[in-house]
N, C-alpha and C positions, 0 to 999 in steps of 0.2 A: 361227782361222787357225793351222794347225801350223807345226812348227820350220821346217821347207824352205820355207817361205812367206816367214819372217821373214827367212829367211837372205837369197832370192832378191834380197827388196827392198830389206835393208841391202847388197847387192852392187849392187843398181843406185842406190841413193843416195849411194853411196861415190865413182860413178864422178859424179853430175852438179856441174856447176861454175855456178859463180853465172850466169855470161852466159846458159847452157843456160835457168836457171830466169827469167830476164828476160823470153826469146822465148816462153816457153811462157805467161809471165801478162800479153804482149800490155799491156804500159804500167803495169802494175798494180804495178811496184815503183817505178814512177817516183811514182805516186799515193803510195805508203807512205809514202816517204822526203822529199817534201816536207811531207806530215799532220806527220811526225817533225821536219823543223824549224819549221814552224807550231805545235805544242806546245812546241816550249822557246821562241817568244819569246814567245808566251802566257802562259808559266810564270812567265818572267824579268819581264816587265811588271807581274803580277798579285802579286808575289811582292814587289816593292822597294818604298821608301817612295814617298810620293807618286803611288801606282799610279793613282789615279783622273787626275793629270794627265797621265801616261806613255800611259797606253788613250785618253783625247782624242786626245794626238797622232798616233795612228796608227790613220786609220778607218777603214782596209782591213783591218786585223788578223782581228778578229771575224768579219765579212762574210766574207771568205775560208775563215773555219774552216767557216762555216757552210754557205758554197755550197760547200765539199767533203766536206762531212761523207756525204753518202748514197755520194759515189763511193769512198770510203777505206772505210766499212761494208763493202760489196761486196768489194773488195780484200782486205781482210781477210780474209772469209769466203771467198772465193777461193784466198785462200793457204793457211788454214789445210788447205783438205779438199785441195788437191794436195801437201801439202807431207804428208801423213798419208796419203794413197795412192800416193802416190811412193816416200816416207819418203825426203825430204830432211833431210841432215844439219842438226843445230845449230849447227853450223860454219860453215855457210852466211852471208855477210856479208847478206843480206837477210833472213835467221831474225834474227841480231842486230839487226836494224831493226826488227822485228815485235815481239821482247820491246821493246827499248825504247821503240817508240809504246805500247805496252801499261801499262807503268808512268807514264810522263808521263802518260797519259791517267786514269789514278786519282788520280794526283798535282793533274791539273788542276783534275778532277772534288772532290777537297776541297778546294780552293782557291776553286775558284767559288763550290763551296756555304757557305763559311767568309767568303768577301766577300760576298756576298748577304743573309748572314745578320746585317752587323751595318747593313744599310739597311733590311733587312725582316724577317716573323715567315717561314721556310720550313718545311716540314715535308714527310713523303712520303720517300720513294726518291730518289736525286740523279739529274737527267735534265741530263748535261750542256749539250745542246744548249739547252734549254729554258730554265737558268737561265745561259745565257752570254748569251744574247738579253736574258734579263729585267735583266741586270745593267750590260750594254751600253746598255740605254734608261733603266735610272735614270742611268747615269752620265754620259750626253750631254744628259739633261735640263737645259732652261734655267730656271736658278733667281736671278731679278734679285733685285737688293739693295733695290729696294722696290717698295712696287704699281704694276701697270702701272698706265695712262691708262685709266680710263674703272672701274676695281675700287671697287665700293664697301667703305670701310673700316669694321668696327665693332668696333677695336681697334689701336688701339695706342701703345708705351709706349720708353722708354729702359730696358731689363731693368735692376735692382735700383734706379733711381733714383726710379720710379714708382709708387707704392704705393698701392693702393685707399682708405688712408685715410694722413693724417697720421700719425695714433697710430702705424698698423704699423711707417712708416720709420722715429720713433721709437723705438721698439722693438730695431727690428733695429740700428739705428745703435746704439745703449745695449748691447746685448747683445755687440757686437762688440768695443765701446770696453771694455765692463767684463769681456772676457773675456782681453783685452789688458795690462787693468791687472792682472791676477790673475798671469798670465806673467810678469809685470815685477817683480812684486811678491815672490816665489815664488824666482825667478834672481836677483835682490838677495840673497835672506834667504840660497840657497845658495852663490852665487859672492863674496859680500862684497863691497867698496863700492873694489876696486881701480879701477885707470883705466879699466880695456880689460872691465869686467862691465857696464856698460850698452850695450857692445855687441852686447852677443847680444839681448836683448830687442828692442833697434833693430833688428838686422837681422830676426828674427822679423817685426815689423811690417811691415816693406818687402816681405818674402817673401808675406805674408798679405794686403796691398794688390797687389799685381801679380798673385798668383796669382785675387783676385778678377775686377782689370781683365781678365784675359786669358781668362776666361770668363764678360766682361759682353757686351752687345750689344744688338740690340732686336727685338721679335717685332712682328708685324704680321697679324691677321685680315680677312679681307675675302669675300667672298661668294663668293670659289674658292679660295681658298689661306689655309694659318697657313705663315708667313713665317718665318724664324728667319734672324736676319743678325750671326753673331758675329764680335768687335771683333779677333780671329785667324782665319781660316780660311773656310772655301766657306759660302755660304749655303745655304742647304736650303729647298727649297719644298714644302709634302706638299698637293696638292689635296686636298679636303675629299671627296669624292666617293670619293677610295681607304679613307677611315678606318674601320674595320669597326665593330661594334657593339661596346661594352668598349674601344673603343682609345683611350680617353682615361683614363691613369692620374696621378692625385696621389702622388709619393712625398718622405716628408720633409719634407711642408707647403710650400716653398720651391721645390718642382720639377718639373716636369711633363713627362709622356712620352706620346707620340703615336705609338700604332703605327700608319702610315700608308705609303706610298709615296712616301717614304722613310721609317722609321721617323727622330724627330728627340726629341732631348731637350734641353729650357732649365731649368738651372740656377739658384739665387736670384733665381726669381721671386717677389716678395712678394706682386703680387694670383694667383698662379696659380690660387684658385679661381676666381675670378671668368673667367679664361681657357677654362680649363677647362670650366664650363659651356655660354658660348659654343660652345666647339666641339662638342660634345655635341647641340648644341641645334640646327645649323647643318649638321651634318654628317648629320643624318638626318632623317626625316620627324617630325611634317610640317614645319618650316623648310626642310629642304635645297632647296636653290638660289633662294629667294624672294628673296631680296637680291639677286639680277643683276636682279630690273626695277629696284633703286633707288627701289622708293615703299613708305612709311610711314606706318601708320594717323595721320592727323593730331588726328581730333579724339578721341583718349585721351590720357590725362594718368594715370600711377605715378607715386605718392610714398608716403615714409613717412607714417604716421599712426599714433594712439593711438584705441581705441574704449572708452570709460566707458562701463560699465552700471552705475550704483551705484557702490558701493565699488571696483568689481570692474576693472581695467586691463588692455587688453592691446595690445600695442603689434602692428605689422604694418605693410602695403603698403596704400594706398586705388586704386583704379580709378576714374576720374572718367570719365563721359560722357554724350551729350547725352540718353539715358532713365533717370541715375539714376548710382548710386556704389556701389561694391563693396567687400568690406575680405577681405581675407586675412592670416590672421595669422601671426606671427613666429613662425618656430625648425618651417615644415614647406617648407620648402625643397627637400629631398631627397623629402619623398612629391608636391608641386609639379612637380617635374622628372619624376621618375619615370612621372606620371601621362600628363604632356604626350609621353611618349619611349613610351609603353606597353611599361615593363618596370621592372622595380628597378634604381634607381642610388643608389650607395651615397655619391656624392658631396656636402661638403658645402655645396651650394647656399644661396643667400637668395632668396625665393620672388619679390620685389623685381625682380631679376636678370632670371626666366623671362618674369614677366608683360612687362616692355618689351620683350624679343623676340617675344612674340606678336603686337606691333603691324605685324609684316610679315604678316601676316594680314590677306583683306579682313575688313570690318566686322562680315558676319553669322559667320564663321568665330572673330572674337576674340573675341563675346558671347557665343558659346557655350562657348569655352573656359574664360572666366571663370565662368560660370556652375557649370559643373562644376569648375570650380576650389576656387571659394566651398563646392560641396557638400561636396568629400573630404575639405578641413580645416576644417569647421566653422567659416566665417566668416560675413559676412552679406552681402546686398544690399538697397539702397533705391534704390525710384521717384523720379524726380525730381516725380512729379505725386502720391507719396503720403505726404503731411502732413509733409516736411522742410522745416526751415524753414534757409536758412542766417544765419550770424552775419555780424555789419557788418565786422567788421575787412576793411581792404584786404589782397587778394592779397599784397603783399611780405612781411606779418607772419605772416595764419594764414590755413588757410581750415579754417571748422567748421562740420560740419551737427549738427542732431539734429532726433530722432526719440520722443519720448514722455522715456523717461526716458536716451535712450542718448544720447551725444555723441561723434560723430568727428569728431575735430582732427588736423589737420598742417600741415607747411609744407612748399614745392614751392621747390625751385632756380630763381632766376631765369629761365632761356631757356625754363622753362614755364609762365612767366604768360600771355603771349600766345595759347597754345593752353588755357589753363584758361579765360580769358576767352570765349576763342571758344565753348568746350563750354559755358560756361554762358550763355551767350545763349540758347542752347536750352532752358534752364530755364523754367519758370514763374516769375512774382514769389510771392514768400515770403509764404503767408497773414499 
């Protein structure tokens, strides 16, 4: 385009006035200019605290942006190519509408992708439309405070109060207290023994007791959802069905992260391996979704046991059922898991753990799992029909087989003597 081109059109852009350019884009600044304040109260909402209660209240927000989004595209694209063969001024109060939808909308564009990002993993190019929707249905999802009517649960705990064993709480309780007296002890030796120097240690304590309570709470597993219901703030529900492979991470022994939809993280939890597992185990094949029929292999029976050969000890998990008893041993948890998940997991499991969730398996699907279970850690299995003899002790104390020179002994929790019994009815009597 030469000089007398440019000149021509800057003389006729000179002369057009906003009304002029209205009529000619036929509604399409009316389109802009609402898109433009539909983006600041998008902005405003997504931008202030408490935004996820701010966007519930107003459920036209989104909806609106979205059912005008392809008409304001257009518009856009409309204005730019007449306003470049026209060559309308910048001047123009509807060019100043067009930059400014233009920056809100980058602006919004990382905002979205910025709140999106701390509920879920995104990645890719930002597609605002795309992740306004996805952000919109995490955040009107209903997330009850505990399992509906009819969920089956296979877990759950008061967070830090609940501890997989004794010993851990323990533990933790002692390491707290004595971490506490060290502080105390420490601010003494430096602040001297004036009035107002056990103050600070005291308030410390109070600071460090509240800021625990206030990220205590309780977690809940059930056969479609890990639940998280803390004792400040929204509860988060992540269906098990959204968690991808690797989305169960352990960090800091105490804590556990869940990349899911919604991504969620609980704090001092003391059993989190044991959680952890569960979900692992629950949230993919082959457990995923077997727990919504709600039926459980009855007649198996996991407990701990010891297997003597000779001199020789090793301690593990025994498999009790009605063709014979299985033993896997202690400390392969993680190749256990692994096996049953077909892939490496690095987590550290108790093999103990795996094998009770295999009982949502039917019957011939658990035998075989055990079976190959038995083989990858070099455990063992016996027939109940080939030369075991069991011992007399009653059920509440021990139960012990053996086998030439080998002896496996354990003892089973209460609520599974009744199904140890039952399985061993199916036994033969002991030559």
């Amino acid at each position: 385009m030469n000089q007398r081109t440019h000149s021509q059109e800057g003389a006729r852009g000179a002369h057009t006035s906003d009304e002029d350019v209205r009529v000619q884009l036929e509604g399409r600044a009316e389109v802009l200019e609402s898109a433009r304040a539909r983006a600041a109260a998008l902005e405003s909402v997504l931008r202030g605290r408490r935004w996820k209660r701010k966007l519930r209240a107003k459920p036209t927000l989104v909806a609106e942006w979205l059912q005008h989004a392809e008409a304001v595209a257009e518009a856009l694209e409309r204005t730019a190519r007449r306003a470049e063969v026209e060559g309308w001024p910048d001047s123009l109060p509807l060019m100043r509408t067009v930059r400014e939808l233009a920056v809100r909308k980058q602006r919004l564009s990382s905002l979205v992708r910025e709140r999106l990002g701390r509920l879920v993993s995104v990645t890719g190019p930002v597609v605002l439309e795309g992740e306004l929707r996805r952000l919109e249905a995490l955040v009107r999802r209903h997330s009850p405070r505990s399992p509906e009517p009819g969920e089956v649960v296979l877990y759950q705990t008061d967070k830090m109060l609940k501890a997989s064993s004794s010993r851990e709480l323990a533990t933790w309780v002692g390491a707290m207290l004595g971490g506490f007296g060290a502080v105390f002890g420490l601010l003494l030796a430096t602040l001297g023994h004036g009035p107002w120097s056990a103050g600070v240690p005291v308030a410390l304590l109070v600071a460090m007791v509240l800021g625990v309570l206030f990220k205590s709470g309780r977690v809940w597993l059930t056969g479609e959802r890990l639940l998280w219901v803390p004792t400040l703030g929204e509860a988060v529900s992540v269906p098990l069905e959204s968690i991808p492979v690797g989305g169960v991470t352990l960090e800091r022994a105490l804590s556990l992260r869940v990349d899911g939809e919604p991504r969620v993280q609980v704090p001092f939890l003391s059993d989190a391996r044991h959680l952890a597992t569960l979900i692992e185990l629950h949230s993919q094949p082959p457990l995923r979704g077997l727990v919504r029929t709600g039926v459980k292999l009855s007649d198996a029976v996991v407990y701990p046991a010891v297997l003597k050969d000779g001199a020789e000890h090793r301690s593990g998990w025994a498999v009790l059922r009605p063709a014979g008893v299985s033993f896997v041993p202690e400390g392969t948890g993680s190749q256990v898991l692994s096996t049953v998940l077909g892939r490496e997991v690095a987590l550290p499991a108790e093999a103990g753990w795996v094998l009770e969730q295999l009982r949502w398996l039917s019957a011939t699907e658990f035998d075989a799992w055990v079976a190959r279970l038995v083989g990858v850690t070099g455990g063992t299995s016996w027939s109940a029909w080939d030369r075991v003899r069991r011992g007399e002790e009653p059920l509440w104390k021990q139960l012990r087989f053996t086998k030439g020179n080998q002896v496996l002994s354990g003892q089973m929790e209460w609520p599974s003597h009744a199904d140890a019994e039952r399985v061993l009815g199916f036994w033969p009597s002991s030559p």
